[in-house]
C-alpha positions in Angstrom: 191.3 154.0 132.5 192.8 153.4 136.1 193.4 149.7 136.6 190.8 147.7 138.8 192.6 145.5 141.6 191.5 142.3 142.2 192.6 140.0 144.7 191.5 136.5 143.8 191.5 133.4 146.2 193.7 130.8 145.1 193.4 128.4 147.6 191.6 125.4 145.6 193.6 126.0 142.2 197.2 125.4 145.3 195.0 121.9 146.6 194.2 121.0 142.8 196.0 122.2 140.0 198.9 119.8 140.5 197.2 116.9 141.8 196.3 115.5 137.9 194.9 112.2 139.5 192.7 114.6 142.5 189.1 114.4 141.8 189.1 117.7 140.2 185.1 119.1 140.3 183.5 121.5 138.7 184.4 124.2 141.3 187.9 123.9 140.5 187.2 124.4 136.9 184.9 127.4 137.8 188.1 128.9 139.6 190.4 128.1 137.1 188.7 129.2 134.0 187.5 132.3 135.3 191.2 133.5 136.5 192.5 132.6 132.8 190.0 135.2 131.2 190.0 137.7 133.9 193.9 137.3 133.3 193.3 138.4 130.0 191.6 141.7 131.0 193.8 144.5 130.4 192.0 147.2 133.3 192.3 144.2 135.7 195.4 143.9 138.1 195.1 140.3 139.6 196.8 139.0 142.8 196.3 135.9 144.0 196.5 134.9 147.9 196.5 132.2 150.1 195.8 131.4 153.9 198.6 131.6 156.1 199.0 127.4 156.7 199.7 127.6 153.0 203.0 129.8 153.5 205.2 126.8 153.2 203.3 124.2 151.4 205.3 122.4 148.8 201.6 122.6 146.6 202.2 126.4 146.6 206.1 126.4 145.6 205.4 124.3 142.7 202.7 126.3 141.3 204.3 129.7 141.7 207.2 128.4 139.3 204.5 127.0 136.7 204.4 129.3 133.6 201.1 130.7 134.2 201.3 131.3 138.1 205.0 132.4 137.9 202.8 135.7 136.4 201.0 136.5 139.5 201.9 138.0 142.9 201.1 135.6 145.9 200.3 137.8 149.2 199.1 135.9 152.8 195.7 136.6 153.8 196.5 136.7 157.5 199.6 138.4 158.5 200.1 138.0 162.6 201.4 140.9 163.9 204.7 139.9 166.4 205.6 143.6 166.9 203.3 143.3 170.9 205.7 140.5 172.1 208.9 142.6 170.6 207.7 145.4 171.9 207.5 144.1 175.5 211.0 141.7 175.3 212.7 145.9 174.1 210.9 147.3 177.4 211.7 144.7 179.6 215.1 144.6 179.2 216.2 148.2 177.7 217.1 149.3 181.1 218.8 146.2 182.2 222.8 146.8 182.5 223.9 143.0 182.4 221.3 143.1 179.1 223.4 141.9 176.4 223.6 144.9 173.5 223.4 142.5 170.9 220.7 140.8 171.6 218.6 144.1 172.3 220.1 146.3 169.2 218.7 142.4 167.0 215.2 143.3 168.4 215.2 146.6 167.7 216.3 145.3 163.7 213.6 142.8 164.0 210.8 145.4 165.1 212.3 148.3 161.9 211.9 144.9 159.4 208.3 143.8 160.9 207.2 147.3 160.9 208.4 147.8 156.9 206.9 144.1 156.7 203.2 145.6 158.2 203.6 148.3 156.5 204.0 146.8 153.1 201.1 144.4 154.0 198.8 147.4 154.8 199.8 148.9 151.5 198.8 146.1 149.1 195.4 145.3 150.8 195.0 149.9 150.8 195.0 149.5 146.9 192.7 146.6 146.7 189.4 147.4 144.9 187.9 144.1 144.7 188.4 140.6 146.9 186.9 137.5 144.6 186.3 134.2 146.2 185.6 131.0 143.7 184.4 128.8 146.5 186.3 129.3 150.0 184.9 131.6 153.0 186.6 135.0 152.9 189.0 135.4 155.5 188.3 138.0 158.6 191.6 140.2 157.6 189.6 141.1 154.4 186.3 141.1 155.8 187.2 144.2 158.1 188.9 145.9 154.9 185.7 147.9 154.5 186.9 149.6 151.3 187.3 146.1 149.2 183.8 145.0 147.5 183.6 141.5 148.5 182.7 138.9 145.7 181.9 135.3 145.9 180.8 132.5 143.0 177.9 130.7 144.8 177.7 127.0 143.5 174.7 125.5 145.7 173.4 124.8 148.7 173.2 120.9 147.9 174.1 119.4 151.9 171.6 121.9 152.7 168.8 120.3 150.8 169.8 117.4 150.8 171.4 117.2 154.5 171.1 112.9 154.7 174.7 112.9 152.3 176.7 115.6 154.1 177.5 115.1 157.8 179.3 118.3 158.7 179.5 121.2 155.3 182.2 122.8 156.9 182.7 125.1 154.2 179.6 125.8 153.2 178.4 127.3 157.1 181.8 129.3 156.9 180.4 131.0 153.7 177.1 131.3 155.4 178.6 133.0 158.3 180.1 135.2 156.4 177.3 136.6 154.3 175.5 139.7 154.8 173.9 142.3 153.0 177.2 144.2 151.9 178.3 140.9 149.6 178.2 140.6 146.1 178.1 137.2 144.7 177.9 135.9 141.4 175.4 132.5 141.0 176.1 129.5 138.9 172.5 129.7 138.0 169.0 131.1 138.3 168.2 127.5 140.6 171.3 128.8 142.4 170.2 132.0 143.1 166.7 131.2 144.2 167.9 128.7 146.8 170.7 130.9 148.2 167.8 133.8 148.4 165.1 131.3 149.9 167.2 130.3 152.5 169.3 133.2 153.4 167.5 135.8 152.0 167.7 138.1 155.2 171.6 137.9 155.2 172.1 139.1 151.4 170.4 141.7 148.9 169.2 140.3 146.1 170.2 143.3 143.8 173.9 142.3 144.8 173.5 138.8 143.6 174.0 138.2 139.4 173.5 135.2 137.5 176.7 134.3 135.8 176.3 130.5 134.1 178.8 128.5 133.7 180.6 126.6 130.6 182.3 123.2 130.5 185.8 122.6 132.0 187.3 122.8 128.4 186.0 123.0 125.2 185.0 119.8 123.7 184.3 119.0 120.1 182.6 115.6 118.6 185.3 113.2 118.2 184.1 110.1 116.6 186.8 107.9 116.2 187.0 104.2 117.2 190.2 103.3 116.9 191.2 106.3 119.7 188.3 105.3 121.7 190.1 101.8 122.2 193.3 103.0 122.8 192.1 105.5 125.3 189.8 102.5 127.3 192.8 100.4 127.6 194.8 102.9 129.5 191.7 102.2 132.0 191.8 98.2 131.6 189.1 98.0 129.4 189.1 96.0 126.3 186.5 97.5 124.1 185.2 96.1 121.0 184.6 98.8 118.5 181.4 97.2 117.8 179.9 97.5 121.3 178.0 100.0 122.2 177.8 101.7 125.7 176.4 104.4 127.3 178.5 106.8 129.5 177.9 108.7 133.2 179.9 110.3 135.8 180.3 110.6 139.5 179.9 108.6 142.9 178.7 111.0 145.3 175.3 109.3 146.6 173.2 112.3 145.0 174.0 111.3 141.7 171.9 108.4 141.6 174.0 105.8 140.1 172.5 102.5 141.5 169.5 103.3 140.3 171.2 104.1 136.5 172.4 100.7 136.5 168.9 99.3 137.7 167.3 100.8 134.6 170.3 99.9 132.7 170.6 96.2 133.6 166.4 96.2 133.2 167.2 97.2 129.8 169.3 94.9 129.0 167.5 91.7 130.2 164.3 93.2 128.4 165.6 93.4 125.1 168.3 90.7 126.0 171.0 93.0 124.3 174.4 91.6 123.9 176.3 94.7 122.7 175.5 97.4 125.1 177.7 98.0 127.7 177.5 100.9 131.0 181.3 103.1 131.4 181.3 105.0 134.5 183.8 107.7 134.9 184.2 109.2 138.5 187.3 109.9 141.3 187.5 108.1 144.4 184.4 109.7 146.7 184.8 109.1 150.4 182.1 106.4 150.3 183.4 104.6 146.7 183.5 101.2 148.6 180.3 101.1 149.5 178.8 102.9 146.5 180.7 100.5 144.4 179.1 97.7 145.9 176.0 99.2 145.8 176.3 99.5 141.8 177.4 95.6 141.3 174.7 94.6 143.7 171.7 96.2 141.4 173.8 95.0 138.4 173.3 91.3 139.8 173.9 89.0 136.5 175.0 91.9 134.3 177.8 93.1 136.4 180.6 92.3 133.7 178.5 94.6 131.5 179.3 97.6 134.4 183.0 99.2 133.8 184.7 101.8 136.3 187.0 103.7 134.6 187.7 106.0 138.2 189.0 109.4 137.4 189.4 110.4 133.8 192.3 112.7 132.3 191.4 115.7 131.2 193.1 114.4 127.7 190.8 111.4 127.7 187.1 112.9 128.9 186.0 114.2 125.0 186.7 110.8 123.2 184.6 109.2 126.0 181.5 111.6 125.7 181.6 111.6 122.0 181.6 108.2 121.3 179.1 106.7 124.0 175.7 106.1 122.4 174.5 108.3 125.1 175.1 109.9 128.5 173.1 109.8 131.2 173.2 112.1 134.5 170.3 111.2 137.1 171.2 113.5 139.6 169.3 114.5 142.2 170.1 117.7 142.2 172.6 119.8 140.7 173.7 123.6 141.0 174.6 123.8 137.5 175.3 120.6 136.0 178.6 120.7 134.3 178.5 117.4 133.0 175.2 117.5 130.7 176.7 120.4 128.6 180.0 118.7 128.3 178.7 115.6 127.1 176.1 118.0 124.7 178.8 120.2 123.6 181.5 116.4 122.6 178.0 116.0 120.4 175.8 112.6 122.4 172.9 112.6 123.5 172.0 113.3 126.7 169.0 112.2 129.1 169.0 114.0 132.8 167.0 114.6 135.3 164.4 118.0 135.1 165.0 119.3 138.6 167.2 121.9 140.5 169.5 124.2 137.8 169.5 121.0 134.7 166.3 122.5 132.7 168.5 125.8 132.9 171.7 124.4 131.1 169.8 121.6 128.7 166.6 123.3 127.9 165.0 121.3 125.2 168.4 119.9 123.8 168.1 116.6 126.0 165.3 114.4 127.4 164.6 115.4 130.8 162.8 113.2 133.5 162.0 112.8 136.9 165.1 111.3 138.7 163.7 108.2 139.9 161.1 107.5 137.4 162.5 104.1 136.4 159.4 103.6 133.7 160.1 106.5 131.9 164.0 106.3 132.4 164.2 102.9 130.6 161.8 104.0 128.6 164.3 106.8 127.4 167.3 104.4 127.3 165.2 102.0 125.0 164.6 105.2 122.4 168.3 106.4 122.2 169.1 102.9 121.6 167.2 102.0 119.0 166.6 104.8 117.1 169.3 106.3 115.4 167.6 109.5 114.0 166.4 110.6 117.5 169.8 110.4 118.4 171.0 113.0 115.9 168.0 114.8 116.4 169.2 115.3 120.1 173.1 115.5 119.3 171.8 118.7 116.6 169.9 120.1 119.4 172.2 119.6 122.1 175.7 121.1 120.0 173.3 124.5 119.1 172.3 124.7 123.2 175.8 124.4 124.0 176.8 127.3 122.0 174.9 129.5 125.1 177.4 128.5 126.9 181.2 129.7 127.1 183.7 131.0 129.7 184.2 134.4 127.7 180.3 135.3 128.3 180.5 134.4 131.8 183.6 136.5 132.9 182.6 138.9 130.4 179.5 139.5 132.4 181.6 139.5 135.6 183.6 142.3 134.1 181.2 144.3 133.4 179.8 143.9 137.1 183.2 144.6 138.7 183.6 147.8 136.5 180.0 149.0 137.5 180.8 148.2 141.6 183.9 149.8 141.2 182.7 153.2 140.1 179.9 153.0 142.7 
């Protein structure tokens, strides 16, 4: 079986990988787990590339001499072609006798090395079968390769729909623009999908679009263990008594709904008047964490002691959280897949999310879901996880069986398939 050449954009694993303490997203995760399995694939030949402001980066040194990128060829997108401006410097002065013959017989050297330098270039991109983009806009250079099948992983169209918490999606329009008819794309969900099609439906053909889910950012396991859970909290200044309980969310873009969390939270609390019960939010520095932070400890009002940020969480550190909170909440208002449900499902809590956009696709019966700002039924749902311990491991058995749906293998492995299929086409 010939080999199947894909060239895969690497530009958000070069911003990210290194950066431990960068709010790493699920899109980086997508990126990075896919490229590890397709890796794997013996009738894949995978080169990686970059844009051409990358071409001295000191991100992009270090991560070609890591072990697993040291494997890959790196090849520039966009390769400006000088040979014009040589071309016209040989001619203008060729016939000049006070030309100096050095300087002319250097630019004639120059010109033989750019032309084996073109030449090369043209050669890889000839032998290209497939281009793969995990997020970015494709660049034009591979756009007018007409012979490469061009591939994207769709993740949403949130600042579209919900345009009031994103003032300019630069990337997202560059994507746009660059769809048409003659892409093939690869959805994060069914919700995903739909949108993409009921929005841009006359730039793409639905038969060219697949529904590829995706898995959690690594595989979690329950871990329930205290005395870790304590160590692990202190590394983020919190003292934790092993006798409190607490529940657990994530993220501080607007759209996830945290204030109102902590409303029904804090209502909670002053209901039952609950001592032991305590709200950890994990979640990188978003561009508006000031005032979202004091957002969240102006609805905690008297109870703000009870509200910890932990800010971004190690990847080392994220499992013990999920597994040991006495549940994890995730009111988002909308979602294009939802990473963070099926973590916390799969590290064996609870889970209680909101039933809109792609969530009912990834949780299915295996959590309660709820309207996002139904603050009744919300507390109500808080008050049941709390008290009653064998709905709780009625919903962590549910929730560890829905997770098994779920894995990066299936996922590429259905991308595969799709590439094989395209390719023979």
């Amino acid at each position: 079986m010939k080999k199947v050449n894909i060239f895969f954009d690497s530009k958000i694993l070069i911003d990210q990988f290194l950066n431990k303490n960068y709010n790493r997203g699920g899109i980086f995760f997508v990126a990075w787990n896919v490229l590890q399995i397709l890796k794997k694939h013996k009738t894949f030949s995978i080169t990686l590339t970059y844009p051409s402001e990358y071409e001295n980066s000191t991100n992009l040194k270090k991560l070609k001499k890591t072990p697993f990128f040291s494997q890959f060829k790196f090849v520039n997108v966009k390769f400006d072609n000088p040979l014009p401006v040589i071309n016209q410097k040989i001619e203008k002065h060729k016939k000049n006798k006070n030309y100096l013959k050095l300087i002319y017989n250097y630019l004639r050297l120059i010109k033989f090395k750019m032309n084996q330098k073109i030449h090369n270039y043209e050669e890889i991109f000839k032998n290209a079968h497939i281009y793969l983009s995990p997020y970015y806009a494709i660049h034009q250079n591979i756009l007018e390769q007409k012979h490469i099948k061009k591939f994207y992983i769709l993740h949403d169209i949130i600042p579209i729909i919900l345009p009031q918490y994103f003032r300019n999606p630069i990337d997202l329009n560059a994507i746009i623009n660059t769809l048409n008819t003659d892409t093939y794309s690869f959805c994060v969900s069914q919700s995903c999908k739909n949108d993409f099609l009921k929005y841009y439906g006359d730039k793409l053909d639905a038969n060219k679009m697949f529904v590829t889910h995706n898995a959690t950012n690594q595989n979690y396991v329950p871990k329930y263990n205290k005395k870790e859970l304590v160590k692990v909290l202190k590394k983020y200044n919190i003292n934790h008594n092993p006798n409190d309980k607490y529940l657990f969310s994530c993220g501080l873009e607007p759209r996830k709904n945290v204030p109102f969390t902590i409303t029904c939270f804090c209502k909670l609390v002053k209901k039952h008047n609950i001592q032991d019960l305590y709200f950890y939010l994990g979640g990188g520095a978003y561009s508006s964490f000031e005032s979202i932070k004091e957002e969240i400890f102006k609805e905690a009002g008297e109870f703000k002691d009870k509200i910890k940020l932990l800010g971004y969480i190690d990847d080392s550190d994220i499992n013990i959280l999920y597994s040991n909170s006495l549940f994890f909440t995730f009111l988002s208002q909308y979602e294009g897949f939802g990473m963070p449900p099926l973590e916390a499902m799969q590290a064996g809590t609870p889970v209680i999310t909101s039933n809109n956009s792609s969530l009912p696709e990834v949780v299915g019966d295996a959590a309660v879901s709820l309207t996002y700002n139904d603050e009744e039924a919300v507390i109500k749902a808080f008050e049941d996880f709390y008290f009653n311990e064998d709905l709780r491991k009625e919903y962590i058995a549910k929730g560890l069986e829905r997770a098994k749906m779920f894995s990066w293998k299936k996922c590429v492995g259905e991308m595969t398939n799709i590439f094989e299929n395209v390719v023979k086409c």
